[in-house]
N, C-alpha and C positions, 0 to 999 in steps of 0.2 A: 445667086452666086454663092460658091463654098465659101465660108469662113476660115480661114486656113491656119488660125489660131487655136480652133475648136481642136479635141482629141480625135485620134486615128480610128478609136474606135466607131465614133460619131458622124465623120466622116465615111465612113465603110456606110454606115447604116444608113446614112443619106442616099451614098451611092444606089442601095439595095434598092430603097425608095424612091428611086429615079429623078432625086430631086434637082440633080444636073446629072451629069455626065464624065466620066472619067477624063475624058479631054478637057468638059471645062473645067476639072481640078487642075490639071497640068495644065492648061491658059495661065491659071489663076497662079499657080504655082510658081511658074516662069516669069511670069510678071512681077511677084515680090522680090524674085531673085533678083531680077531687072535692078530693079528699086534699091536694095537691102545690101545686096552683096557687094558691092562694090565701095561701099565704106566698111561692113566686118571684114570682107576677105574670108569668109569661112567654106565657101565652096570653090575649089582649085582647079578640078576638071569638071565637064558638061557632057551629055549625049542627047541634047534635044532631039535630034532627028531618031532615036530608034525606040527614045520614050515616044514618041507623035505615035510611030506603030503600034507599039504596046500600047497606051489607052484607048486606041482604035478596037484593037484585039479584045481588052477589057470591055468596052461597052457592047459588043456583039456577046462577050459569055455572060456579061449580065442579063441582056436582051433576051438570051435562050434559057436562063434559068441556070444557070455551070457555072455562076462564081467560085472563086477560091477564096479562100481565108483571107487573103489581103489584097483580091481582086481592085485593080484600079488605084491603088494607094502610092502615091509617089515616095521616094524614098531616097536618103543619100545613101554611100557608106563612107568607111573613115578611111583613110587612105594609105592605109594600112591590111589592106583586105586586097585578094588580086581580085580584079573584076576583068573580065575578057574585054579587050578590045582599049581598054579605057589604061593611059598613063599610069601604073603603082610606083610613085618613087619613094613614099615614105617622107620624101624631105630630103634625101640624101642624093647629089651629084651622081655620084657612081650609077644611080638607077633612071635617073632623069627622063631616060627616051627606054624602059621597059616596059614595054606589053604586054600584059599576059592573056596565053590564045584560051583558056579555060579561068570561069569563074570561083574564087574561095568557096569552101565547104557552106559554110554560112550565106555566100550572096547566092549563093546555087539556089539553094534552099528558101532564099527570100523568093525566089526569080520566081519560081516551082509554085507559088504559094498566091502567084498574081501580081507581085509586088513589080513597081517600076522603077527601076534604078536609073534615076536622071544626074549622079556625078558623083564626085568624091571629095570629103572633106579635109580640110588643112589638119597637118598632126604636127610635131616637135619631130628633130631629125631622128631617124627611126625610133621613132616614139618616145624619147629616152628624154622627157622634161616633163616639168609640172605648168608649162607656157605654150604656146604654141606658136610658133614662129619658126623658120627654117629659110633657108640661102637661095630656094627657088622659086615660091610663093611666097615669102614674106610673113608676117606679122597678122594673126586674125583676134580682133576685138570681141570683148565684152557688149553685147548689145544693150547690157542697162548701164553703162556707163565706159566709153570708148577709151579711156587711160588706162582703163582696166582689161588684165587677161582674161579671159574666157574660161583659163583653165585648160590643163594637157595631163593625157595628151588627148582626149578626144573630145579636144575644146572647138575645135571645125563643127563636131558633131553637136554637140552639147547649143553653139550657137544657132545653129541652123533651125534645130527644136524649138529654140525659143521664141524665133520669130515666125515661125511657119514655113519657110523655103524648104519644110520636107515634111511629112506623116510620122515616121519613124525612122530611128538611126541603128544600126549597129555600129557597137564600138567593141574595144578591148583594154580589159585591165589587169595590172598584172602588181602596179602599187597604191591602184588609186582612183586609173585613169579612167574611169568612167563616174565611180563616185563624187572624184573632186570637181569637173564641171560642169557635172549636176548641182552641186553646193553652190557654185559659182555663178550660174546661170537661172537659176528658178527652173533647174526640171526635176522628172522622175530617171532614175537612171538603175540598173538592176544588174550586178556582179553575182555572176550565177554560179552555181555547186560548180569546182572544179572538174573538166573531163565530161559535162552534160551535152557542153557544145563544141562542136569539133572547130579546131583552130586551122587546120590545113588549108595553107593558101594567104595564110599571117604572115608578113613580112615585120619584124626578126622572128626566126630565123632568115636568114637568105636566100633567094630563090636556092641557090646552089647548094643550101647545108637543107632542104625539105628534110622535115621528121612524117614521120608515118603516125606518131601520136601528139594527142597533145606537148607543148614545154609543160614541165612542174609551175603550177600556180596561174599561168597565163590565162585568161578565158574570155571569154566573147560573149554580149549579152548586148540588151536593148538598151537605148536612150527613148523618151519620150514625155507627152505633156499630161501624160495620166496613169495611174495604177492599172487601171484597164487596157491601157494598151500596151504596159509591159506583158501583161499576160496573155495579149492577144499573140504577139512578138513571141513570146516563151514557146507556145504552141509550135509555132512554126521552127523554131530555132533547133528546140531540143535535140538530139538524136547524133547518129554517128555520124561519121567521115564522108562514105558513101548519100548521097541528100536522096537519092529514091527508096531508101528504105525509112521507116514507119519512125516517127518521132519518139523520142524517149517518153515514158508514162512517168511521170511524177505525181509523189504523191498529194492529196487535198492539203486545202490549207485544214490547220486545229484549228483554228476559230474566225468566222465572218465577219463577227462584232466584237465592241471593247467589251463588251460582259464578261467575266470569269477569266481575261486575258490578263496571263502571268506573267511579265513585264520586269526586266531587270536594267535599272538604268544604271549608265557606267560611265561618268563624268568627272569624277573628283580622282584625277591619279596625277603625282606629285610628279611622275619622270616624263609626263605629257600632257601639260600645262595647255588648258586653251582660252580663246579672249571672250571676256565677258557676252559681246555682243551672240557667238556660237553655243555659247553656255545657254544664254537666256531662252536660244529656239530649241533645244533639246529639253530644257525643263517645260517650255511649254508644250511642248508636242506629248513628252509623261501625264503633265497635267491633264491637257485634254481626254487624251484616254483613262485614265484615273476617275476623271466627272464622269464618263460613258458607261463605267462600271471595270475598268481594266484594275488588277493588284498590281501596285509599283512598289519595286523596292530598290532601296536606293543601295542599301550594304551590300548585297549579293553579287559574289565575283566566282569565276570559272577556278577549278585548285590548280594555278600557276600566278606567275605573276606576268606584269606586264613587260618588265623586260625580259623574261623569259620568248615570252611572244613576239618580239621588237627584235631581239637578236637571230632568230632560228628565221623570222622572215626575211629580214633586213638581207642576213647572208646571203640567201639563195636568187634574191632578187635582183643583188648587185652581180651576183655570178648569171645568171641568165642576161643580163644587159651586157656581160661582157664578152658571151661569146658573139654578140652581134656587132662588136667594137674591134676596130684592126686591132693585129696582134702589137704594134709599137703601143700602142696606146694601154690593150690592157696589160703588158706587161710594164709599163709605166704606171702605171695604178698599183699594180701588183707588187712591186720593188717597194711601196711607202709601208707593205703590212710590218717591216722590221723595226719603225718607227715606234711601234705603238705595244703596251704588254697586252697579254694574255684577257682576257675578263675586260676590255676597254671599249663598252659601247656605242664611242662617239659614230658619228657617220663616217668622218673619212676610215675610222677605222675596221668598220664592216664591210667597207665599200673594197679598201683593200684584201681583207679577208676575203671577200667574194669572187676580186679579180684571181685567188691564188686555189681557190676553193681543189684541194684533192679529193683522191678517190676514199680513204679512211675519213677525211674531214666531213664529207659528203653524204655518209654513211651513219658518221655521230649526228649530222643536223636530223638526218630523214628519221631515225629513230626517238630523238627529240620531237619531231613533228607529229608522230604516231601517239605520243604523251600527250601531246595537244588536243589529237582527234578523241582520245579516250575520257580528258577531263572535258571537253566540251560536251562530247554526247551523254555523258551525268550529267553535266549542268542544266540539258534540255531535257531532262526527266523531270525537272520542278519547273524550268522556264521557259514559255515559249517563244520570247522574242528579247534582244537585248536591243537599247536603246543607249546611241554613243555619239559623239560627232562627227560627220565625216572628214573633217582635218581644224587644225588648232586654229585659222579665224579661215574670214572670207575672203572672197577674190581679192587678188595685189594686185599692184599694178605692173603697169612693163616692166620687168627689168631682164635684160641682157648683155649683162655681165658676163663674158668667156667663162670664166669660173663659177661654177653654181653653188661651190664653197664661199665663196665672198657677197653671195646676195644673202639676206636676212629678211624674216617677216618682222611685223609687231606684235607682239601678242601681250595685251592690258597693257599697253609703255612699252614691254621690253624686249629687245632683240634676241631673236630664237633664229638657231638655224633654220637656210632655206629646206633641207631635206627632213625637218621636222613633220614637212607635209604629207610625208609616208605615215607617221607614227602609230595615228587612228585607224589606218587603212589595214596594220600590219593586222591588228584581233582577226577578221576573217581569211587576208590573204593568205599567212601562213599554214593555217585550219582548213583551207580552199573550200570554206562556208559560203554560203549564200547572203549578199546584202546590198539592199537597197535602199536607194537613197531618195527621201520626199523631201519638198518644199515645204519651207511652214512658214516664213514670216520673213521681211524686208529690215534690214538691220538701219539704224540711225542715218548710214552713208549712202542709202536707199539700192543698196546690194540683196541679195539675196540670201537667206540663210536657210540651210536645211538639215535634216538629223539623218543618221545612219541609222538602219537597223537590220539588224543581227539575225538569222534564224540556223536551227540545225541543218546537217548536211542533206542534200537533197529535198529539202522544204523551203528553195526557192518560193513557192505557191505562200507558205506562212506569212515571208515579210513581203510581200505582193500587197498581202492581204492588210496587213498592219498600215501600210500605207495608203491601203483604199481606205483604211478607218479614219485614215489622218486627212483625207482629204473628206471625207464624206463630213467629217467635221468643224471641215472649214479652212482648213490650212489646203492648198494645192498651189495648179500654177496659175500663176500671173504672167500675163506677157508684157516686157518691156516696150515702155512707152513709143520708140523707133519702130515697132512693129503695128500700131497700131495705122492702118490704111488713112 
């Protein structure tokens, strides 16, 4: 029988090798759901009945020799994505009983590729938190430890990985939210070059506001339990709007091994403070590659600074979350910018900036942001990969607090804002860089801790890569205990 803990990629390759059969993946699959899901709550909708077709479908193309790239591999997405036929409410009332009669650009594309899309995963209400809980599906857990969040927003997805109730996920991030519960969770999770992968069919926007291109910064990329099957995932994903034309070519990774690998670690900054226990698994993951033959250096930073890159994100971020937010509401956020002066980079005060964000204001970020592209791509003329946290500690616990102003993390002792959670996330999102995020070690409260890393635009494939070095040396995933059959 499958191992459904094993990677996607492994699983493929079993399939090939006829070692069961695409149904009994999907037995197997349904079965842990059976088991699993009904104390995390991370899978919200179901389509047994047209996945049973598809793996049917699947082992007759494998039988004849016509597999696809992801032939036979079960698969959730996040619920966030339209899938035809299946519930997309996002989390939010208003959408509750929407159907959509055609597939997102992205599950198109999974679909095309073999892949079997058996439900949709729990998000925060239109994806707009760092938790994952919502007023229609409720609340979905941490499976290494159940007091604890998962992580959002594509914490449904991020859980489901970890236990096996799917092969691979897609999610979408746009502050975080694939990075963070990946950190959260012990997986691999990969925020790809901005505009690589078509977002059409992303719910925010709203069905009714459909954009024709990507939002600025938004993007869509893989969760999974291995480096390898981010990139098997990438393959497929890449490319335009339209899913029957020919995947995007990206290019090779720089380097396979840590030998000769240029490595800039970026941990010590004073305006984004993180707790010991996340510190410890980024230096270790330096470390390790440093023994393998990698050059680490610890001084070497991109010519900006980091609230430079925290403000030009932060804005834009809060302004795309707000056009997905009724007009009472964001012009209630909007009315606090008067509150606050000029130069003031607390959260609530970006956040209002972004609610009010004009068409000149709009203008001065995006040319700011153009400074960002041009000092990072020098910076990846001497460095190949940066190495960071993916947010200031690990998984927290519940909290659902109405105001996401009045919750706080720890971090070493001391209370830090909850939107602190962005701060790490902002180095690439703003940059709409590529970065992925690997597992490497289990912190004291038997959580998960993992490191970010960094690569230049369009060398997705680089931090793929740096992360298969990081697993090939010992750090990867582990699955939580609950999963274990």
């Amino acid at each position: 029988m499958p191992n459904l803990l094993d990677s996607a990629s492994n699983l493929r390759a079993a399939l090939h090798r006829r070692e069961f059969s695409a149904q009994d993946l999907l037995g197997a699959t349904l079965a842990a759901i059976d088991r699993l899901n009904p104390v995390l709550n991370a899978i919200v909708q179901m389509d047994a009945a047209s996945a049973w077709h598809a793996a049917a479908d699947a082992d007759a193309r494998i039988g004849r020799g016509e597999a696809r790239p992801l032939e036979g591999l079960p698969v959730t997405i996040k619920d966030c994505f339209e899938v035809a036929g299946l519930v997309t409410s996002v989390g939010a009332p208003a959408l509750q009983n929407y159907v959509p009669k055609e597939d997102a650009s992205a599950v198109s594309r999974l679909r095309r590729a073999g892949a079997i899309v058996l439900g949709k995963t729990n998000v925060p209400l239109l994806t707009g938190d760092f938790q994952t809980y919502n007023n229609i599906y409720g609340t979905t857990k941490n499976p290494w430890n159940l007091e604890f969040s998962p992580g959002g927003s594509s914490g449904g997805a991020a859980a489901a990985i970890a236990t096996g109730m799917s092969a691979l996920e897609i999610g979408s991030d746009l502050a975080g939210s694939i990075r963070w519960p990946a950190h959260c969770c012990g997986v691999f999770g990969l925020k790809t070059t901005w505009n690589i992968v078509a977002t059409y069919g992303h719910i925010p926007p709203m069905p009714d506001m459909r954009l024709e291109r990507n939002p600025e910064l938004l993007v869509a990329g893989p969760l999974a339990r291995s480096a390898a099957d981010l990139s098997l995932a990438l393959d497929v994903l890449a490319g335009p709007r339209d899913p029957a034309m020919p995947a995007q070519i990206l290019p090779p990774a720089r380097k396979t091994s840590p030998k000769g690998l240029r490595v800039a670690l970026w941990l010590d900054e004073p305006f984004a403070p993180v707790d010991a226990t996340v510190a410890d698994a980024v230096r270790k993951a330096a470390l390790m590659l440093e023994k393998a033959g990698a050059i680490v250096e610890t001084a070497a930073r991109p010519a900006f600074s980091f609230e430079e890159a925290w403000e030009v994100s932060a804005v834009l971020v809060h302004a795309l979350i707000g056009i997905g937010l009724p007009e009472i509401i964001r012009e209630r956020l909007a009315a606090k910018d008067r509150d606050f002066l000029l130069g003031d980079l607390s959260h609530r005060a970006l956040q209002a900036r972004g609610m009010r964000l004009a068409s000149l204001d709009f203008l001065d970020i995006q040319a700011r942001r153009q400074q960002l592209h041009e000092a990072w791509a020098r910076f990846f003329e001497d460095f190949d990969v940066v190495l960071c946290p993916p947010a200031p500690t690990g998984a927290i616990r519940h909290d659902q607090r109405p105001d996401p102003h009045a919750r706080f993390l720890e971090v070493n002792g001391t209370q830090r804002p909850y939107f602190d959670l962005m701060l790490w996330a902002c180095l690439a999102t703003g940059a709409g860089l590529p970065a992925a995020v690997a597992p490497v070690m289990l912190g004291e409260d038997g959580l998960p801790r993992g490191v970010q890393i960094i690569a230049a635009s369009l060398e997705d494939r680089t931090a793929i890569a740096c992360a298969a070095m990081l697993e090939a040396l010992g750090s990867g995933f582990k699955a939580p205990p609950m999963a274990s059959p």
